[in-house]
C-alpha positions as MATLAB code, in Angstrom:
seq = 'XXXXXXXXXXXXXXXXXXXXXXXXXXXXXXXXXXXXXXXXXXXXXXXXXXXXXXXXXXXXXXXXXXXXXXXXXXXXXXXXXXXXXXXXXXXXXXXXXXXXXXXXXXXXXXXXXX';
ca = [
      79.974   85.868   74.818;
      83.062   83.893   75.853;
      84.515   84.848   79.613;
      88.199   86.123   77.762;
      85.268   88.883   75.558;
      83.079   89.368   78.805;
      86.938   90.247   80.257;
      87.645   92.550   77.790;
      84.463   94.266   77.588;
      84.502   94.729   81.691;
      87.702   96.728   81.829;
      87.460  100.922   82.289;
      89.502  102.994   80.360;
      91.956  103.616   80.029;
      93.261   99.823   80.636;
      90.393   98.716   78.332;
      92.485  100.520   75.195;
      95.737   99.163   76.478;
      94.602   95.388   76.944;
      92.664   95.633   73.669;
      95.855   97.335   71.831;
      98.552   95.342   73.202;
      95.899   92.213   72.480;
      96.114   93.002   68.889;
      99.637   93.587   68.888;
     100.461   89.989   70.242;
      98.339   88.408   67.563;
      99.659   90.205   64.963;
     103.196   89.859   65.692;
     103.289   86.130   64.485;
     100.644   84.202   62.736;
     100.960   80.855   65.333;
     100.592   82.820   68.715;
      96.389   81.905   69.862;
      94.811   83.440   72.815;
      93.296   81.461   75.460;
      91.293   81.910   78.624;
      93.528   80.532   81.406;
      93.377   81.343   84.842;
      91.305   83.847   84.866;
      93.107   85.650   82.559;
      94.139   86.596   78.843;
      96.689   83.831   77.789;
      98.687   83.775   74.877;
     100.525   80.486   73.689;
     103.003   80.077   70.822;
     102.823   77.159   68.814;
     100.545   75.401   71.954;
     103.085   75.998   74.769;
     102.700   78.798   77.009;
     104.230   82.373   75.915;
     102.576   85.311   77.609;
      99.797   86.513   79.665;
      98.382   90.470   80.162;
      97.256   91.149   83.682;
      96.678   94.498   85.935;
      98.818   95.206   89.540;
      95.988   94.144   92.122;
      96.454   98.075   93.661;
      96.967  100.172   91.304;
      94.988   98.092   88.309;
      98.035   99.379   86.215;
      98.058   96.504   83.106;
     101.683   94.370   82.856;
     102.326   91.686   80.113;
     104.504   88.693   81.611;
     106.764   86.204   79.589;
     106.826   83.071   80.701;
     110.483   81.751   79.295;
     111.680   85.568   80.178;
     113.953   84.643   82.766;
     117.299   84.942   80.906;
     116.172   87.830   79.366;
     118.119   90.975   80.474;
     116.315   93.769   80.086;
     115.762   96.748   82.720;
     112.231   96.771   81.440;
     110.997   93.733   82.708;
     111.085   92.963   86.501;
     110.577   89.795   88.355;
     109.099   90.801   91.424;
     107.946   88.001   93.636;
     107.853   85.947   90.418;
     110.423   83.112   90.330;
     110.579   81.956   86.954;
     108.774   84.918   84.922;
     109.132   88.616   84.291;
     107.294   91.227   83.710;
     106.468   94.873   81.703;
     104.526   97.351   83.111;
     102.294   99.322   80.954;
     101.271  102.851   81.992;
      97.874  102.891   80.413;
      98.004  106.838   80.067;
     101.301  106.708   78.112;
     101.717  105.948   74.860;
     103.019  102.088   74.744;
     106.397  101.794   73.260;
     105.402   99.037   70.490;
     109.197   98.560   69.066;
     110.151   97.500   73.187;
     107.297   95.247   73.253;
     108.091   93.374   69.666;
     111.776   93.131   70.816;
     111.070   91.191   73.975;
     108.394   89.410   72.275;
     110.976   88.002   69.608;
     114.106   87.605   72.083;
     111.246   85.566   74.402;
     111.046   83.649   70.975;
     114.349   82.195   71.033;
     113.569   80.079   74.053;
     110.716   78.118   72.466;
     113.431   76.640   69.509;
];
């Protein structure tokens, strides 16, 4: 087993449905994006250059999905934080995930790889 399937197999529920989920939903959005095991974490790149990564909040283990070219994205959504050039969603685990938010951000972050 690779570490990014030992990853995913370690995770409790209910973040263990929400990284698998939103996972498959990345991968299935568009046929080029790959996922990758890169620092020690889930990383997604579109057409080889870095796109997105899905990580938990160190406290509360509560998952987020980050965009790396997301800072001229204007959305209430997604919050920088301490992050300087990225932003990111927070996923409530126990909610259902609001898939139609997620593929919008994930296209608009599109526009900034052409």
């Amino acid at each position: 087993m690779t570490e990014l399937e030992n990853f995913y197999n370690n995770l409790s529920e209910p973040n263990k449905g929400c990284f698998l989920y939103i996972r498959k939903l990345i991968l299935d959005h568009h046929p080029v994006f790959t996922e990758h095991w890169k620092w020690k974490l889930p990383f997604f790149s579109y057409q080889g250059k870095p796109f997105c990564y899905i990580w938990k909040d160190k406290k509360t283990t509560i998952p987020y999905l980050t965009f790396v070219r997301s800072l001229n994205i204007n959305r209430p959504e997604l919050e920088l934080g301490t992050r300087k050039q990225m932003k990111a969603l927070t996923i409530n685990p126990n909610e259902d995930i609001d898939v139609f938010l997620i593929k919008e951000i994930i296209d608009e972050s599109l526009t900034y790889f052409n």
